[in-house]
KESESE-367360 format. One record per atom (N, C-alpha, C, O): x, y, z. Coordinates in steps of 0.2 Angstrom, whole numbers, padded with zeros to 4 digits, always signed. Atoms other than C-alpha are relative to their C-alpha. Layout:
N
XYZ/...
REM end
This chain:
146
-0006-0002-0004/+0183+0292+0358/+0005-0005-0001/+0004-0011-0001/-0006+0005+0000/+0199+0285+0356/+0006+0000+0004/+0010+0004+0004/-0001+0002-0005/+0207+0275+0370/+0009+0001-0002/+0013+0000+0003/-0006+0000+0001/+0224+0278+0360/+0004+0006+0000/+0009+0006-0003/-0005-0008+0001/+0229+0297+0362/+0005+0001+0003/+0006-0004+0007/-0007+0001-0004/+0246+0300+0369/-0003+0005+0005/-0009+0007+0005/+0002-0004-0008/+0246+0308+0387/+0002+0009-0003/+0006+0011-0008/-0002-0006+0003/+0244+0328+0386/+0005+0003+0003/+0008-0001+0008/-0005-0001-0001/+0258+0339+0389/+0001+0001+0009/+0006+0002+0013/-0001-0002-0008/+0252+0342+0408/+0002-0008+0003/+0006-0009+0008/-0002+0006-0002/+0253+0324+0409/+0007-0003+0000/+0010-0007+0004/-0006+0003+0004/+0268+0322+0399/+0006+0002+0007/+0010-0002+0009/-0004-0002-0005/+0278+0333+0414/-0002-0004+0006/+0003-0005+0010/+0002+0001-0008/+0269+0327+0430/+0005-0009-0002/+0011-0010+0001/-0007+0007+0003/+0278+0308+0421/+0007+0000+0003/+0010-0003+0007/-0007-0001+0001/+0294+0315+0418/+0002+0002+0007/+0007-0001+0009/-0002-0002-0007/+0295+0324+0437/+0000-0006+0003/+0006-0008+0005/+0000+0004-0005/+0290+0309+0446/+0005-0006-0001/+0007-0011+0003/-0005+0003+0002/+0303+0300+0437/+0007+0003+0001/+0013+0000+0001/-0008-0003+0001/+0318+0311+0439/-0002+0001+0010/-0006+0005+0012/+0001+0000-0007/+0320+0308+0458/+0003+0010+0003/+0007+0013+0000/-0001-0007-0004/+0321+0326+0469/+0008-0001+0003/+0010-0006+0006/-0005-0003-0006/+0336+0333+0477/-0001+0001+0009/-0006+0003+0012/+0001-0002-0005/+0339+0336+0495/+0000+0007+0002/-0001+0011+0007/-0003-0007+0001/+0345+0352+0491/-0005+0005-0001/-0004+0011+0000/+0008+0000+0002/+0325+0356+0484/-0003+0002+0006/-0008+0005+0006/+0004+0001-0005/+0321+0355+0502/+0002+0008+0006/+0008+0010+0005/-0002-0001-0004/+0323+0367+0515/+0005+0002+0005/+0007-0004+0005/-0005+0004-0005/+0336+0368+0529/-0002-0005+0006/+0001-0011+0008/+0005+0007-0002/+0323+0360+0542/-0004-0006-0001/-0005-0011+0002/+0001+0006+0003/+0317+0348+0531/+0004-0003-0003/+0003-0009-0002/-0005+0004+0003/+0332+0342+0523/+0005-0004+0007/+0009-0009+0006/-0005+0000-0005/+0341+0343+0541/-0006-0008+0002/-0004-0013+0004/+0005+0007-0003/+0323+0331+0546/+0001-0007-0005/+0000-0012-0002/+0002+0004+0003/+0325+0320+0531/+0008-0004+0001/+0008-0010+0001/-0006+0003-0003/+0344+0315+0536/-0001-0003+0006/+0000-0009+0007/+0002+0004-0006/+0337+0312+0554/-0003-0005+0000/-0003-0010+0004/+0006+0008+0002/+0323+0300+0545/+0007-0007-0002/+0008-0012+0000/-0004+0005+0000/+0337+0291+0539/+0005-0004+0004/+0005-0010+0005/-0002+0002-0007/+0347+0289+0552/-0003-0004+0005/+0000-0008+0008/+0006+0005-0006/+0332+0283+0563/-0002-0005-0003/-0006-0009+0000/+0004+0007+0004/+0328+0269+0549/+0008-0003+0001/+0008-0009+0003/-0006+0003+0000/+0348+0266+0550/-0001-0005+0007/+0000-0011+0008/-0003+0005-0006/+0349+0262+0569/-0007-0005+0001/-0007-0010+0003/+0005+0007+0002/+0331+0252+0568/+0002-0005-0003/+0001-0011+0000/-0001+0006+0001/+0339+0242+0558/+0003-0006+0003/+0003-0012+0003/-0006+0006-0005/+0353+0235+0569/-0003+0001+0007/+0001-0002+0011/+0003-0003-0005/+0343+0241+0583/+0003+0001+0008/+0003-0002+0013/-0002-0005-0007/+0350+0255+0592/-0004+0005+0001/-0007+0008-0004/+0002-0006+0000/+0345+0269+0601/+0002+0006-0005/+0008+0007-0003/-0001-0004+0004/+0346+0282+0588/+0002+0009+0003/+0005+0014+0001/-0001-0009-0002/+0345+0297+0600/+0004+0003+0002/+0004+0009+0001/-0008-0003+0002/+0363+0299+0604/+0003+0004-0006/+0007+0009-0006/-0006-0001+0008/+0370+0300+0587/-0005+0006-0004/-0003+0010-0008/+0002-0006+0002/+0355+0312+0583/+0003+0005+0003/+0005+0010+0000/+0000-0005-0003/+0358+0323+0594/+0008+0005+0000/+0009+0011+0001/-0009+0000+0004/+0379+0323+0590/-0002+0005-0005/-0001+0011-0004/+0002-0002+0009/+0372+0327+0571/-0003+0005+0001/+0000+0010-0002/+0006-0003+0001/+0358+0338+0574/+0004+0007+0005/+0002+0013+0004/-0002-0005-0002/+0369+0348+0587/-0006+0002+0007/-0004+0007+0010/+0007-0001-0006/+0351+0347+0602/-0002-0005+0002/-0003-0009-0003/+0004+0003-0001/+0345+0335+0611/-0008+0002+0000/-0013-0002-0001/+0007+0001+0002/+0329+0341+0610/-0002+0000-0008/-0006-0004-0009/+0000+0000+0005/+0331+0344+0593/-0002-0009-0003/-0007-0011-0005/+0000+0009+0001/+0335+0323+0591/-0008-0001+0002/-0013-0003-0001/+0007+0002-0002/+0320+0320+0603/-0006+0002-0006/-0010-0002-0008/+0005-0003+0002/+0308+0331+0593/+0001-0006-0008/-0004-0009-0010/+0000+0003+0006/+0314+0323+0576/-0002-0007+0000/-0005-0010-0004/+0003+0005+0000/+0311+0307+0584/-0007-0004+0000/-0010-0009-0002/+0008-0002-0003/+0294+0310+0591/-0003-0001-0007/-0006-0006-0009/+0003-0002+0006/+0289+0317+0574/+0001-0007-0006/-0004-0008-0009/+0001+0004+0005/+0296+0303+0563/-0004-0009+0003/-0006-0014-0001/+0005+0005-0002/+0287+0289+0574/-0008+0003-0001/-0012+0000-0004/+0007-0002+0004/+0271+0300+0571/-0002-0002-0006/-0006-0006-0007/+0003+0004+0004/+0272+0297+0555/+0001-0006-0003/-0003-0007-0008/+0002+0005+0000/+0275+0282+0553/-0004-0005+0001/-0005-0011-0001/+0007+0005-0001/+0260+0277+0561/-0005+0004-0003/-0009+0002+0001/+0002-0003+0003/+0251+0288+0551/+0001-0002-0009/-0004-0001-0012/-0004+0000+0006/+0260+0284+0534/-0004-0008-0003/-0003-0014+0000/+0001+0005+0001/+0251+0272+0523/+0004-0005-0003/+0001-0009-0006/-0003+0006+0000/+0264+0260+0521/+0006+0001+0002/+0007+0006+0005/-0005-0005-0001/+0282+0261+0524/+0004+0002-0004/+0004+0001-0010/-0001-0005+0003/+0290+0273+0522/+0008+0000-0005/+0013+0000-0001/-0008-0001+0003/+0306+0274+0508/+0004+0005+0003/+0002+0010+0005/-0006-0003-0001/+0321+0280+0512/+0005-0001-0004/+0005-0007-0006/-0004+0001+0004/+0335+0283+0504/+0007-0002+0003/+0006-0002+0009/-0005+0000-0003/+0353+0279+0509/+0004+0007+0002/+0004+0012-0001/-0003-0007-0006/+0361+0292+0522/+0004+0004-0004/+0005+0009-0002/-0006-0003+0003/+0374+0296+0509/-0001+0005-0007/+0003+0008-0010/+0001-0001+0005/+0364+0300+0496/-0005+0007-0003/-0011+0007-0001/+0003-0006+0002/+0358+0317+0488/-0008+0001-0002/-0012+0005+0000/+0008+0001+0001/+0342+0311+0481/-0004-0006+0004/-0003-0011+0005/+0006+0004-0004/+0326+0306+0490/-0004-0002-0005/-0005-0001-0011/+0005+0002+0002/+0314+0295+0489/-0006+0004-0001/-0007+0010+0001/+0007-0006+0001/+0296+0301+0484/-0004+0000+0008/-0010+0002+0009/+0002+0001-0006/+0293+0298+0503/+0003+0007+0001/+0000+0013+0002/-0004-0005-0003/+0307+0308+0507/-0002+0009+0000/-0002+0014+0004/-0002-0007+0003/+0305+0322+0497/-0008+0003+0001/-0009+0008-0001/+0006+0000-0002/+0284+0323+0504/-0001+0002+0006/-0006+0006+0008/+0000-0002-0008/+0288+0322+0522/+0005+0007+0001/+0003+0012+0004/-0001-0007+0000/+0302+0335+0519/-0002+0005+0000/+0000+0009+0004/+0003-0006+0001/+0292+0348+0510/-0007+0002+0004/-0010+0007+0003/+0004+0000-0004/+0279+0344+0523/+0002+0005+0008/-0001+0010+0011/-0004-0003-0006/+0291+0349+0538/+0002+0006-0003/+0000+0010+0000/-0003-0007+0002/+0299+0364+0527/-0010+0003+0001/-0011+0005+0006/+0007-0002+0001/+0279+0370+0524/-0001-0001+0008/+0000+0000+0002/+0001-0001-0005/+0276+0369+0544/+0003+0003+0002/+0000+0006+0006/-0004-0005-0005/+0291+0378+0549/-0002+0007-0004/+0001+0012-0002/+0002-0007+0002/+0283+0392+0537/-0005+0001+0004/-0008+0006+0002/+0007-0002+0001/+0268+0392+0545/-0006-0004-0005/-0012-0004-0002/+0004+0000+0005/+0259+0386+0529/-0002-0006+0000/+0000-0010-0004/+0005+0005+0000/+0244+0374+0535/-0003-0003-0009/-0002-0008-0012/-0001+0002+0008/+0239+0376+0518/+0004-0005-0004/+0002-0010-0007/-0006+0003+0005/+0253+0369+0509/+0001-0007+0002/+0002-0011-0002/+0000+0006-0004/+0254+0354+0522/-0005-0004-0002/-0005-0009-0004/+0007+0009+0001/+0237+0346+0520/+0002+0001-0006/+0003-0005-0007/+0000+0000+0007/+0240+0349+0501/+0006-0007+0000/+0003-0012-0001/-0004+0006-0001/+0254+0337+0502/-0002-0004+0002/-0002-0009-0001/+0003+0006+0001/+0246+0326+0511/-0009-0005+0000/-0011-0010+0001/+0006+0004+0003/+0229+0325+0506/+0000-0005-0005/+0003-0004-0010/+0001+0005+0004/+0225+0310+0499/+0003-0008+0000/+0003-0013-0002/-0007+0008+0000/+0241+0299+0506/-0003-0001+0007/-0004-0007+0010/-0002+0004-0009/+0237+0301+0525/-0008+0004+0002/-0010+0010+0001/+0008-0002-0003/+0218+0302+0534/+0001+0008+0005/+0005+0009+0009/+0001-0006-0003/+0213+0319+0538/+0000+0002+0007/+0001+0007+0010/-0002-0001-0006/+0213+0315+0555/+0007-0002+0004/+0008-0002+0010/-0007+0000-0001/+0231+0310+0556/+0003+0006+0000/+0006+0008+0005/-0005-0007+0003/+0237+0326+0549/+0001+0004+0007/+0007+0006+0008/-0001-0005-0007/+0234+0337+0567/+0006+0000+0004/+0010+0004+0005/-0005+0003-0004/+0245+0326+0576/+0009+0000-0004/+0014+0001-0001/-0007-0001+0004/+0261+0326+0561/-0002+0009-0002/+0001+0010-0007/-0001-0008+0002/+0256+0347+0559/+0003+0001+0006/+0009+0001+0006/-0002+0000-0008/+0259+0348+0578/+0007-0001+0001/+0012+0003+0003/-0008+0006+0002/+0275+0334+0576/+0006+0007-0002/+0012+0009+0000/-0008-0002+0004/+0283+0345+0564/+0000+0009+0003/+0006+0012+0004/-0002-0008-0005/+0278+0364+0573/+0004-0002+0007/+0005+0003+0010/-0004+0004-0006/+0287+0355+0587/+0010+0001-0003/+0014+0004+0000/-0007+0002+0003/+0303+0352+0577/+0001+0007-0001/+0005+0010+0002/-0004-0005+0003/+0305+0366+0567/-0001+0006+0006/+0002+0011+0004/-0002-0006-0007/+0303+0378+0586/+0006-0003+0004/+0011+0001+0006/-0007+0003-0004/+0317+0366+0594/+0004+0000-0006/+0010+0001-0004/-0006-0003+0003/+0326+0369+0578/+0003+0008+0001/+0009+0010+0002/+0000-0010-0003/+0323+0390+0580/+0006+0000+0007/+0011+0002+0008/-0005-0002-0006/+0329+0387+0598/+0008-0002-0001/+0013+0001+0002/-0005+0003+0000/+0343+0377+0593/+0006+0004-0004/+0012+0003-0003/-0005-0003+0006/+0351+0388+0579/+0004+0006+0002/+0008+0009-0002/
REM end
């Protein structure tokens, strides 16, 4: 066998995707809407303010804020390392971003399936109950909100 084959064509794509960073636009309206919340809440961490004012401004709910709170410290302690984000201004996410979004959009369907598929492999199977929970929490304080 020879160790010099090029990569196959399935490979050659799964490459090229993980390379061309995702859209927020790809996402959701409750995941896209959580993945603006995650940045905001790394924003006021860093100068270290309360965050849940200016969420709740944005988001238009204080429970909404709260709930996006709750959920993005879930995962957080959950997340094996930390977590990328991208600048609040910016269209494209990190490959963090763009996992935890389609996590949260896949919760607010319903679609347990789709959820641990996402994140089998990144976050211990017994983490996941408590950020499926997180995010049915969110996208219902989203429902009530809208």
């Amino acid at each position: 066998m020879s160790g010099n084959r090029p990569p196959s064509a399935t490979a050659q794509k799964t490459i090229a995707a993980l390379a061309t960073p995702p859209r927020v636009e790809a996402l959701g309206p409750i995941g896209g809407r959580f993945v603006h919340a995650l940045r905001m809440i790394a924003l006021h961490e860093r100068v270290g303010r309360d965050p849940v004012p200016e969420l709740a401004a944005r988001l238009g709910s204080v429970e909404v804020a709260a709930k996006a709170l709750i959920l993005a410290q879930t995962i957080s302690a959950s997340w094996p390392e930390n977590i990328h984000v991208s600048r609040f201004c910016c269209r494209l996410m990190s490959h963090d971003e763009a996992t935890i979004g389609g996590f949260v959009d896949a919760a607010a369907c319903g679609d347990r399936v789709g959820f641990e598929n996402l994140l089998t492999g990144l976050v211990r199977p017994e983490r996941m109950t408590r950020m499926w929970q997180g995010a049915l929490a969110l996208a219902a304080a989203e429902m009530r909100a809208a």
